[in-house]
PDB file of N, CA, C and O in Angstrom:
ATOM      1  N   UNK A   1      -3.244 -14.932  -5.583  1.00  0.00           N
ATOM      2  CA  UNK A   1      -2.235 -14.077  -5.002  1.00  0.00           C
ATOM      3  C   UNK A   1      -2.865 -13.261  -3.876  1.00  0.00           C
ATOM      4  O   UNK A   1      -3.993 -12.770  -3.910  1.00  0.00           O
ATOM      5  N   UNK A   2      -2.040 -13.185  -2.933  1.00  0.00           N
ATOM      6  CA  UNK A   2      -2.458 -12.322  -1.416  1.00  0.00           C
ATOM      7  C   UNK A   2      -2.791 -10.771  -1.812  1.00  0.00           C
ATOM      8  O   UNK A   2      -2.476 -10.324  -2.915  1.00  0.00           O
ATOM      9  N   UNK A   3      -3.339 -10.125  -0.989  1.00  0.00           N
ATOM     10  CA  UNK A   3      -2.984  -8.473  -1.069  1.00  0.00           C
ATOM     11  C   UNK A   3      -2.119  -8.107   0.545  1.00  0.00           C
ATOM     12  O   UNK A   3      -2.322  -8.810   1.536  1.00  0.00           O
ATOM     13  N   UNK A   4      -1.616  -7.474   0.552  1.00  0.00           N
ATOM     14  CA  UNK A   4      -0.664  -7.200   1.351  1.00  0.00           C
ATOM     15  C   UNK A   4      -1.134  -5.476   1.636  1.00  0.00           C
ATOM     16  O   UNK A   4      -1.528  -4.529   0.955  1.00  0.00           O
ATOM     17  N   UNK A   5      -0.804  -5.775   3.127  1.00  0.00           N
ATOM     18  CA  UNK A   5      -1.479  -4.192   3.795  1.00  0.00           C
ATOM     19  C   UNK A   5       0.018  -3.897   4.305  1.00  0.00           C
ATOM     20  O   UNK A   5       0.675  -4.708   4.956  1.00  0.00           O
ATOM     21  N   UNK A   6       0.538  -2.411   3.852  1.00  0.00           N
ATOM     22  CA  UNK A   6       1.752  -1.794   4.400  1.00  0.00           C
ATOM     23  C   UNK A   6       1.355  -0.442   5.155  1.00  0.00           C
ATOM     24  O   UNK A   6       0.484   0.373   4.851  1.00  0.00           O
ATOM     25  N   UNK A   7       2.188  -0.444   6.153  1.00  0.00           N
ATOM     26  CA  UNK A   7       2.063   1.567   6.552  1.00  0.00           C
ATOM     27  C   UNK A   7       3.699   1.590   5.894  1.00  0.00           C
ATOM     28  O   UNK A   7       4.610   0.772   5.763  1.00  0.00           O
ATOM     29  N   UNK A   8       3.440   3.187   5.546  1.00  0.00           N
ATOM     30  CA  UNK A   8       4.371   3.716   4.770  1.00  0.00           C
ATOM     31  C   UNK A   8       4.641   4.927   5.780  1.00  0.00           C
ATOM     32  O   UNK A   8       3.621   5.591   5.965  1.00  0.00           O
ATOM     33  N   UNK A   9       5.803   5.392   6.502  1.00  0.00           N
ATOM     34  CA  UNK A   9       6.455   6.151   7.033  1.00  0.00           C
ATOM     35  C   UNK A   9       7.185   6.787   6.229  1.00  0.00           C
ATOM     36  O   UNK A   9       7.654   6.283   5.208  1.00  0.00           O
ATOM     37  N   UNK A  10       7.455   8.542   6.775  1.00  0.00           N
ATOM     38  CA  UNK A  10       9.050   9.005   5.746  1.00  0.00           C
ATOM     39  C   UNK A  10      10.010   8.321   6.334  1.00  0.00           C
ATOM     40  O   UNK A  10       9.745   7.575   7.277  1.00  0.00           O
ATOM     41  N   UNK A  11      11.240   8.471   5.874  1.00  0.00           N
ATOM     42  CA  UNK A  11      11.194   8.188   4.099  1.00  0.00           C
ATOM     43  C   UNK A  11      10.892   7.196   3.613  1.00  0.00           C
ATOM     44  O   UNK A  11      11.984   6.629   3.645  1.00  0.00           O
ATOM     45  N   UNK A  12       9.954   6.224   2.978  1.00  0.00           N
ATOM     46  CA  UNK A  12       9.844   5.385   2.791  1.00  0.00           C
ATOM     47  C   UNK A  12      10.384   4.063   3.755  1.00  0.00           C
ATOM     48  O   UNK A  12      11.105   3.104   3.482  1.00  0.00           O
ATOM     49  N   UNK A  13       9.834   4.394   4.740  1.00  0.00           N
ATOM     50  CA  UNK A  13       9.923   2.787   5.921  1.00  0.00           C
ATOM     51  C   UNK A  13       8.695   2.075   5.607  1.00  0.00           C
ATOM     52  O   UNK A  13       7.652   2.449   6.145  1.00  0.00           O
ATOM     53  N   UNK A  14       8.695   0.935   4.670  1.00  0.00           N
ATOM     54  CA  UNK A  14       8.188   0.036   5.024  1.00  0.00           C
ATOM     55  C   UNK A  14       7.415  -1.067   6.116  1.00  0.00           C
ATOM     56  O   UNK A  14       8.098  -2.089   6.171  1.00  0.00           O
ATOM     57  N   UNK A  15       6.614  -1.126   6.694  1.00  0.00           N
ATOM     58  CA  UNK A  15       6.093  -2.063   7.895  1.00  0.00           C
ATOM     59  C   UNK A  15       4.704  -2.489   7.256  1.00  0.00           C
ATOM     60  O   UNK A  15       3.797  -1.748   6.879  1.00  0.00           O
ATOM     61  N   UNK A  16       4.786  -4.183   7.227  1.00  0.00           N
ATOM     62  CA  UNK A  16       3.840  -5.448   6.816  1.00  0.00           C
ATOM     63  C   UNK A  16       3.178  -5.453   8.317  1.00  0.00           C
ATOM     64  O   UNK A  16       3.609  -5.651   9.453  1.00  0.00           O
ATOM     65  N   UNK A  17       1.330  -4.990   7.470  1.00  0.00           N
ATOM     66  CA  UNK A  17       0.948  -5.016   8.900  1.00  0.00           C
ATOM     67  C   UNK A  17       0.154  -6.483   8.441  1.00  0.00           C
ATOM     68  O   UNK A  17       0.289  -7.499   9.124  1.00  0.00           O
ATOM     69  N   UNK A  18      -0.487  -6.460   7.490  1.00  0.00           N
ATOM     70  CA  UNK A  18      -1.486  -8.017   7.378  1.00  0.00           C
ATOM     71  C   UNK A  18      -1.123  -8.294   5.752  1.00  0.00           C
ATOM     72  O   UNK A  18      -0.776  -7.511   4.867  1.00  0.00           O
ATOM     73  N   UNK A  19      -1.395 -10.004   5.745  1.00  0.00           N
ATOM     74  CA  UNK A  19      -1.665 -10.533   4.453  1.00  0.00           C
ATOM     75  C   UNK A  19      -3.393 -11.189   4.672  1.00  0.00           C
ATOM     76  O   UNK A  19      -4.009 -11.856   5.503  1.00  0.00           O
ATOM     77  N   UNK A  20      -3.547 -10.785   3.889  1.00  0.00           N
ATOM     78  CA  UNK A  20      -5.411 -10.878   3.470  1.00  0.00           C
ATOM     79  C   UNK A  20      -5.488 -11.718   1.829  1.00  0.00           C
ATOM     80  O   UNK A  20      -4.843 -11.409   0.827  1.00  0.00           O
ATOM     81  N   UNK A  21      -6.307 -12.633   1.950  1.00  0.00           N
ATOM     82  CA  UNK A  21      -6.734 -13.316   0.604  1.00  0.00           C
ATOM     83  C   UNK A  21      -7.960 -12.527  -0.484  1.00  0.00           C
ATOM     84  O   UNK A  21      -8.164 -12.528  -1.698  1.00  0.00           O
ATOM     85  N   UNK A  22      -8.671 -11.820   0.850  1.00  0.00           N
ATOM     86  CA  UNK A  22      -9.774 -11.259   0.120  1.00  0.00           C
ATOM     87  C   UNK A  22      -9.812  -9.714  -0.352  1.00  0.00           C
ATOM     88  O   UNK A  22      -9.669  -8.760   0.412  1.00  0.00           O
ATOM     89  N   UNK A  23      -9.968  -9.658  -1.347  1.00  0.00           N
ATOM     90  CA  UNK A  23      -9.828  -7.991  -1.901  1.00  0.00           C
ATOM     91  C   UNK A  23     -10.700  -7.203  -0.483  1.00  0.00           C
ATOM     92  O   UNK A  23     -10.274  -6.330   0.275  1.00  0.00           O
ATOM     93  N   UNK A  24     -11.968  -7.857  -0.497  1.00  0.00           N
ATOM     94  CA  UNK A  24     -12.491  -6.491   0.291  1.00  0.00           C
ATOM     95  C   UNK A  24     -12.400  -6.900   1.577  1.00  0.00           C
ATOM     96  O   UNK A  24     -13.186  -6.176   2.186  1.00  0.00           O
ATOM     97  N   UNK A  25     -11.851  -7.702   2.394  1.00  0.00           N
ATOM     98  CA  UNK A  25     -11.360  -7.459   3.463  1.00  0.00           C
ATOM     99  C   UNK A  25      -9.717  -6.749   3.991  1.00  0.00           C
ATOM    100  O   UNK A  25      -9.270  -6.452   5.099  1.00  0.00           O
ATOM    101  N   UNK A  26      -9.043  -6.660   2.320  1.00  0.00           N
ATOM    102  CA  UNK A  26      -7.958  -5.901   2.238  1.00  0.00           C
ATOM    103  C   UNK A  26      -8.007  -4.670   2.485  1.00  0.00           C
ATOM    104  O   UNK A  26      -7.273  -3.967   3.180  1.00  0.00           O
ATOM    105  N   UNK A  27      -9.267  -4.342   1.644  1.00  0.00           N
ATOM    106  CA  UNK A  27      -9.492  -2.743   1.590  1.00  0.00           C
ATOM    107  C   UNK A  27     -10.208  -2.355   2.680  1.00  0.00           C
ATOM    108  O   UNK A  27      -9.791  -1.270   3.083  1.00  0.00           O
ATOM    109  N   UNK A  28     -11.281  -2.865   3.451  1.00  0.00           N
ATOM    110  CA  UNK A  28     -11.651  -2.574   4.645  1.00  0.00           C
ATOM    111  C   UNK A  28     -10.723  -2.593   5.384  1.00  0.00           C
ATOM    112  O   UNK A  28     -11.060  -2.041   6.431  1.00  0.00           O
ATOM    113  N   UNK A  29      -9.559  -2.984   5.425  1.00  0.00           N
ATOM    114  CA  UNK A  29      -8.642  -2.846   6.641  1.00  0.00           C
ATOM    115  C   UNK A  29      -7.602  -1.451   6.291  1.00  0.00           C
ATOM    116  O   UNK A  29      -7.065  -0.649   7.055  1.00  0.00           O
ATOM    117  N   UNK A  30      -7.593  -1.569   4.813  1.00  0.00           N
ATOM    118  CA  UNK A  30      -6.587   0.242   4.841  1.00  0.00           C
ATOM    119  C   UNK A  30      -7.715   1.232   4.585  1.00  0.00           C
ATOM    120  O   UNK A  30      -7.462   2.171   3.831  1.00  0.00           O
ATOM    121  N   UNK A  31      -8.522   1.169   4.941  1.00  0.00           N
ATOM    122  CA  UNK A  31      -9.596   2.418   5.130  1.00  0.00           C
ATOM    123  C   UNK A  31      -9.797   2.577   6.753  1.00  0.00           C
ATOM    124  O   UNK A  31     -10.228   3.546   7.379  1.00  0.00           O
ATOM    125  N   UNK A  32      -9.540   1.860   7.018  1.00  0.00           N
ATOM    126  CA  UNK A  32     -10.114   1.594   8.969  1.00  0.00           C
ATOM    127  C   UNK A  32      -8.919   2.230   9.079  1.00  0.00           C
ATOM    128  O   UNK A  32      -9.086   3.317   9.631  1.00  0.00           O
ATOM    129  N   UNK A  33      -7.389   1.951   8.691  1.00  0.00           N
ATOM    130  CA  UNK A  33      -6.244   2.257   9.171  1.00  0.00           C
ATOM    131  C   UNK A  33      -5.800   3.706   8.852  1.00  0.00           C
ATOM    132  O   UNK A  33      -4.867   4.295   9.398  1.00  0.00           O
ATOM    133  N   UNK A  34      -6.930   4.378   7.507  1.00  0.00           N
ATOM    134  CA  UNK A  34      -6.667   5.196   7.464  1.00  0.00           C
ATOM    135  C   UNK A  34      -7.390   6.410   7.750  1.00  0.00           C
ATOM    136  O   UNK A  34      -7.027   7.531   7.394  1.00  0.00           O
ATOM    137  N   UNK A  35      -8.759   6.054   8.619  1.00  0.00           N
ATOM    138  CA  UNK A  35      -9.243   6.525   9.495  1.00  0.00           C
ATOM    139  C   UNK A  35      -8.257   7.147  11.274  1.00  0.00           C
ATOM    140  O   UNK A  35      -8.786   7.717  12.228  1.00  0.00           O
ATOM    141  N   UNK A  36      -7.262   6.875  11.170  1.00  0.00           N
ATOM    142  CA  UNK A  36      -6.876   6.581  12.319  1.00  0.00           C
ATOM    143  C   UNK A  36      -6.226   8.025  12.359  1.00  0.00           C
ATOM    144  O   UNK A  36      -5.725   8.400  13.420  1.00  0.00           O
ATOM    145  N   UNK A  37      -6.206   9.155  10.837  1.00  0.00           N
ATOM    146  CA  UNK A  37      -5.758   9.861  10.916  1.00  0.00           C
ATOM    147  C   UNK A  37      -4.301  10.550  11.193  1.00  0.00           C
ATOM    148  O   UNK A  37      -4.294  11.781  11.201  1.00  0.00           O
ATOM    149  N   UNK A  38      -2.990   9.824  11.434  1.00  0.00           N
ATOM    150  CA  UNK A  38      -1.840   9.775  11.968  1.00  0.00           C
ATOM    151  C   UNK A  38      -1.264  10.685  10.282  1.00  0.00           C
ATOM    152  O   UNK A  38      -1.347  10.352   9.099  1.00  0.00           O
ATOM    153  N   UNK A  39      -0.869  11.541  10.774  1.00  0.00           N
ATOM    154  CA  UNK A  39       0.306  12.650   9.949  1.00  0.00           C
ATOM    155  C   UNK A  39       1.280  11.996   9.390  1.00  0.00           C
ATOM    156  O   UNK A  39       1.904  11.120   9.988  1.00  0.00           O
ATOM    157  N   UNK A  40       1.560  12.415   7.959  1.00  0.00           N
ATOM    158  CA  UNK A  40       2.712  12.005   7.526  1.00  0.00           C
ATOM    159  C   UNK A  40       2.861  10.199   7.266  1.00  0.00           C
ATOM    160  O   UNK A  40       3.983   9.696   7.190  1.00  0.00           O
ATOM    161  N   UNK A  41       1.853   9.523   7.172  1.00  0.00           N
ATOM    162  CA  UNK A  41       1.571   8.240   7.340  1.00  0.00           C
ATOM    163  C   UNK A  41       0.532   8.145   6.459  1.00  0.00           C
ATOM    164  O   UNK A  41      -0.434   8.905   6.386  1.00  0.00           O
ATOM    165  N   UNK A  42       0.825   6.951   5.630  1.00  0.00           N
ATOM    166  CA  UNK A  42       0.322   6.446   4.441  1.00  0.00           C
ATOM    167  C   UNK A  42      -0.058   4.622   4.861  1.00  0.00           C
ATOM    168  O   UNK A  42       0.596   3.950   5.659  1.00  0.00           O
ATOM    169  N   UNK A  43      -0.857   4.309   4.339  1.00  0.00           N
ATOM    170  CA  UNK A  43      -1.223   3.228   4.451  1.00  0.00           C
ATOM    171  C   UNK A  43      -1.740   2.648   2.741  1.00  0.00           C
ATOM    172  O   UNK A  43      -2.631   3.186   2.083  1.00  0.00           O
ATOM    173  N   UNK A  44      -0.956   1.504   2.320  1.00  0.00           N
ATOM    174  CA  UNK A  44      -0.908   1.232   1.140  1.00  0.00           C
ATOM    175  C   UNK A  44      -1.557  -0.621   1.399  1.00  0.00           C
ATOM    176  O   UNK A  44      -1.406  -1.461   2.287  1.00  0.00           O
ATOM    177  N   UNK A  45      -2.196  -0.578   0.264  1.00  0.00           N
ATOM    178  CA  UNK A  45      -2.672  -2.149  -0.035  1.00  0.00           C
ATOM    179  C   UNK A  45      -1.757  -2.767  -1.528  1.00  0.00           C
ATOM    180  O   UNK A  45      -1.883  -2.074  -2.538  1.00  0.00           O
ATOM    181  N   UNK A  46      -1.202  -3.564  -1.589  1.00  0.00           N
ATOM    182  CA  UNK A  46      -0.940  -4.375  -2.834  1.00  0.00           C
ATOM    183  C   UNK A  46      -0.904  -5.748  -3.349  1.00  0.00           C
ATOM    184  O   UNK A  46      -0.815  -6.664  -2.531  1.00  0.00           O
ATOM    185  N   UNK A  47      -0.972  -6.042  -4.794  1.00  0.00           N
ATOM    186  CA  UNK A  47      -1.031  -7.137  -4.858  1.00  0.00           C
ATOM    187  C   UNK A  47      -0.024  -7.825  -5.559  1.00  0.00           C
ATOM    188  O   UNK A  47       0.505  -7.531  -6.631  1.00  0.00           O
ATOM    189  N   UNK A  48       0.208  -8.964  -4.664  1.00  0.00           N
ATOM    190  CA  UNK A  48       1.731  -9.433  -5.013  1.00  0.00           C
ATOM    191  C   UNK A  48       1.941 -10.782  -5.129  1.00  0.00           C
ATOM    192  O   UNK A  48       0.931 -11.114  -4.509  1.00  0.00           O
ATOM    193  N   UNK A  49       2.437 -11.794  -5.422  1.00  0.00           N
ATOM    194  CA  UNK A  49       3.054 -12.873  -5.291  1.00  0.00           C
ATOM    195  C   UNK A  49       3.506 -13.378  -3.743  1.00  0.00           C
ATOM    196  O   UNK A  49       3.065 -14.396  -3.210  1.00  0.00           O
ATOM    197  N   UNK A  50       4.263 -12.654  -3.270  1.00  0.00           N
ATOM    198  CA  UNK A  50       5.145 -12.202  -1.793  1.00  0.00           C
ATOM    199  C   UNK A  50       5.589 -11.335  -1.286  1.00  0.00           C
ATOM    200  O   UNK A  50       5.881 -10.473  -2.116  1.00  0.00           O
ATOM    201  N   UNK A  51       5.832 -11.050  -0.261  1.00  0.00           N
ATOM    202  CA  UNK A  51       5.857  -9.761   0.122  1.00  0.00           C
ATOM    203  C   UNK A  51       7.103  -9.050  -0.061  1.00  0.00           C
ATOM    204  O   UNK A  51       7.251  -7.855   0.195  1.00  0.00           O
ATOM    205  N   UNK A  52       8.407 -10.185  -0.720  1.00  0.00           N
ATOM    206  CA  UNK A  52       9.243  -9.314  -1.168  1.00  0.00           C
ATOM    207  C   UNK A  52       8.793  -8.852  -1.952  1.00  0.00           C
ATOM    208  O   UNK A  52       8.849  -7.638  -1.758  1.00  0.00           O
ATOM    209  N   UNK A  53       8.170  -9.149  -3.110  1.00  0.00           N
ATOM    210  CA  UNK A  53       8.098  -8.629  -4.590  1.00  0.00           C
ATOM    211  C   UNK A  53       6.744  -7.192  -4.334  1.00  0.00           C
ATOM    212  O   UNK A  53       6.703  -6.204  -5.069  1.00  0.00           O
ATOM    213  N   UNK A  54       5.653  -7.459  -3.007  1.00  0.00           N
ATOM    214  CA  UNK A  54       5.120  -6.399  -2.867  1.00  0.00           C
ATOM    215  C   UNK A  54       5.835  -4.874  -2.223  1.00  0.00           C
ATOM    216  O   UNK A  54       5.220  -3.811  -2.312  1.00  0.00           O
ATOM    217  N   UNK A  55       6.921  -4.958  -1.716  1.00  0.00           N
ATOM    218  CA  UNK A  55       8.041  -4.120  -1.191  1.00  0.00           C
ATOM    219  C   UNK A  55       8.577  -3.482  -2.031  1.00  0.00           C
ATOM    220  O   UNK A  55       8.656  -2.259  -1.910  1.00  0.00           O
ATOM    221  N   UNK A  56       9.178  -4.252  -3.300  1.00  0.00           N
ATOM    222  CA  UNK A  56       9.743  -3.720  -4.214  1.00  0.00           C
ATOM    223  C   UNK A  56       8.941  -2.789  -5.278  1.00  0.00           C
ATOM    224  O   UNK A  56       9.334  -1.872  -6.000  1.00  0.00           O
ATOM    225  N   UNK A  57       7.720  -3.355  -5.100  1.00  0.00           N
ATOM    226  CA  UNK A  57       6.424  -1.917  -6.362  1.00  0.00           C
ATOM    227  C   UNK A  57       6.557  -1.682  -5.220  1.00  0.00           C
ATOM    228  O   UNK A  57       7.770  -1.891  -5.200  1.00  0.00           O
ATOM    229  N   UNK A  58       6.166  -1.227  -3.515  1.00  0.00           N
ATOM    230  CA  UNK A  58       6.036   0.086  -3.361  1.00  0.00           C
ATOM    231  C   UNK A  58       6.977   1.013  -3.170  1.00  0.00           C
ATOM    232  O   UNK A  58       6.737   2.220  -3.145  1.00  0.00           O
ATOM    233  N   UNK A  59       8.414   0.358  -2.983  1.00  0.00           N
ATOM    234  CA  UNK A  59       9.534   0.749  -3.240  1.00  0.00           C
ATOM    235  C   UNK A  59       9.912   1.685  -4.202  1.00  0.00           C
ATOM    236  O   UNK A  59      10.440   2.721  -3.798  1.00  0.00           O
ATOM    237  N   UNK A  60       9.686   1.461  -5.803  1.00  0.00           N
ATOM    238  CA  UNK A  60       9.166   1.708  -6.682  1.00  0.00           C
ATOM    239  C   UNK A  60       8.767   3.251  -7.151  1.00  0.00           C
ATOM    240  O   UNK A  60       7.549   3.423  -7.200  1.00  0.00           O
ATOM    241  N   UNK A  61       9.665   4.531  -7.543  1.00  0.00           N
ATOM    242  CA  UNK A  61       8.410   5.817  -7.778  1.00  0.00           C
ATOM    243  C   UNK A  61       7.774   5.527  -8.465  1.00  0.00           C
ATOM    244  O   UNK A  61       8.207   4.678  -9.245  1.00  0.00           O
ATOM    245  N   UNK A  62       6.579   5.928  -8.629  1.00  0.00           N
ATOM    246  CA  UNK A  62       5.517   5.733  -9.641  1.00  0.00           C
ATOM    247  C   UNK A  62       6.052   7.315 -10.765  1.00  0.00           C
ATOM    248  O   UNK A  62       6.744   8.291 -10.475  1.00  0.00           O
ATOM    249  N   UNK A  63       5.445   6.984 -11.870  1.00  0.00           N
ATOM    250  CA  UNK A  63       5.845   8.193 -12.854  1.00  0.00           C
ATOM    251  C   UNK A  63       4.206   8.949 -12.249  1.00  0.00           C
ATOM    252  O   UNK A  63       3.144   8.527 -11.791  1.00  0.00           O
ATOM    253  N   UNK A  64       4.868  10.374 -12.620  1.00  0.00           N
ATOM    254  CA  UNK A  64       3.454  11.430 -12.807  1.00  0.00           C
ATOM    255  C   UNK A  64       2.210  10.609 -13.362  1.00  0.00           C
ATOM    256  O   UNK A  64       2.482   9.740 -14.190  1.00  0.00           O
ATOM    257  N   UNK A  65       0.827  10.788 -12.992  1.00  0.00           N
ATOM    258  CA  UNK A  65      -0.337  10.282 -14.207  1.00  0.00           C
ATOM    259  C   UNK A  65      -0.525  11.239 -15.256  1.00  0.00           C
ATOM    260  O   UNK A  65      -0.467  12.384 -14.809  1.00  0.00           O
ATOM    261  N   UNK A  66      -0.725  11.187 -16.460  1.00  0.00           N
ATOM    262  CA  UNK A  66      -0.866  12.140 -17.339  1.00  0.00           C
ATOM    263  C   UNK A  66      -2.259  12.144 -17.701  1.00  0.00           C
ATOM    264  O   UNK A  66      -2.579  11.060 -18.189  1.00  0.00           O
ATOM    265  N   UNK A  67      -3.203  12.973 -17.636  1.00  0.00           N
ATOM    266  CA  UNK A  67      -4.321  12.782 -18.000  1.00  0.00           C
ATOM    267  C   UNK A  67      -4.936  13.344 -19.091  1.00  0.00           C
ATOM    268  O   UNK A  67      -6.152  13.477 -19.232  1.00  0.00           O
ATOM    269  N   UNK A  68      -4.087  13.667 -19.850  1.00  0.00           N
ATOM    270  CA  UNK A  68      -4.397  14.464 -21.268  1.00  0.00           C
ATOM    271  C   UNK A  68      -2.872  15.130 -22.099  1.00  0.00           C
ATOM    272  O   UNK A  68      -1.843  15.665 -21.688  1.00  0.00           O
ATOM    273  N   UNK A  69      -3.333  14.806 -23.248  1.00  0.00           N
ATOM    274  CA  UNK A  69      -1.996  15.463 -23.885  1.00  0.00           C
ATOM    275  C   UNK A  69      -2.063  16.643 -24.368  1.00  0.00           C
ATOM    276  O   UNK A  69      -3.220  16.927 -24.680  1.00  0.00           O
ATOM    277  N   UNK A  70      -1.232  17.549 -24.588  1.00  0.00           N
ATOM    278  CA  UNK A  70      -1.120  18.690 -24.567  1.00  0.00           C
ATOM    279  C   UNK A  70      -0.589  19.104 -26.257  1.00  0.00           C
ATOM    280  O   UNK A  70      -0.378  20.276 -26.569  1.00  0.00           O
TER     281      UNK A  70
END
C-alpha cells in the first residue's frame, strides 16, 4: 500500500501533493514541506489503499488521546 502526502488547509481542504511507495521517502517529503513554515497549514502523510479511502481517515476527527485514567 502507497503513503499518500496531503496539505491540509482550513477548513479542512484537502490537496494530494505525492504518492510515495517508500515510508521514508514519505516522511522526508512532509518534513521538508513542513519546514516551509506556512501558517495555518498542516501537512499530513497516510497510509491507504487509495487515495479515496486516504481522504476519508483524514477527513475523519480523530477522538482526544487519553493518556491515563483518572
Amino acid at each position: 500500500m502507497p503513503y499518500f502526502v496531503y496539505k491540509i488547509t482550513p477548513p479542512l481542504e484537502l490537496t494530494h501533493i505525492v504518492t510515495l511507495e517508500q515510508y521514508q521517502e514519505a516522511r522526508a517529503q512532509v518534513r521538508a514541506l513542513r519546514q516551509t513554515g506556512e501558517s495555518g497549514v498542516e501537512y499530513r502523510m497516510i497510509f491507504a489503499n487509495q487515495a479515496g479511502e486516504a481522504e476519508k481517515l483524514l477527513a475523519t476527527p480523530r477522538d482526544e488521546r487519553v493518556i491515563g485514567e483518572d
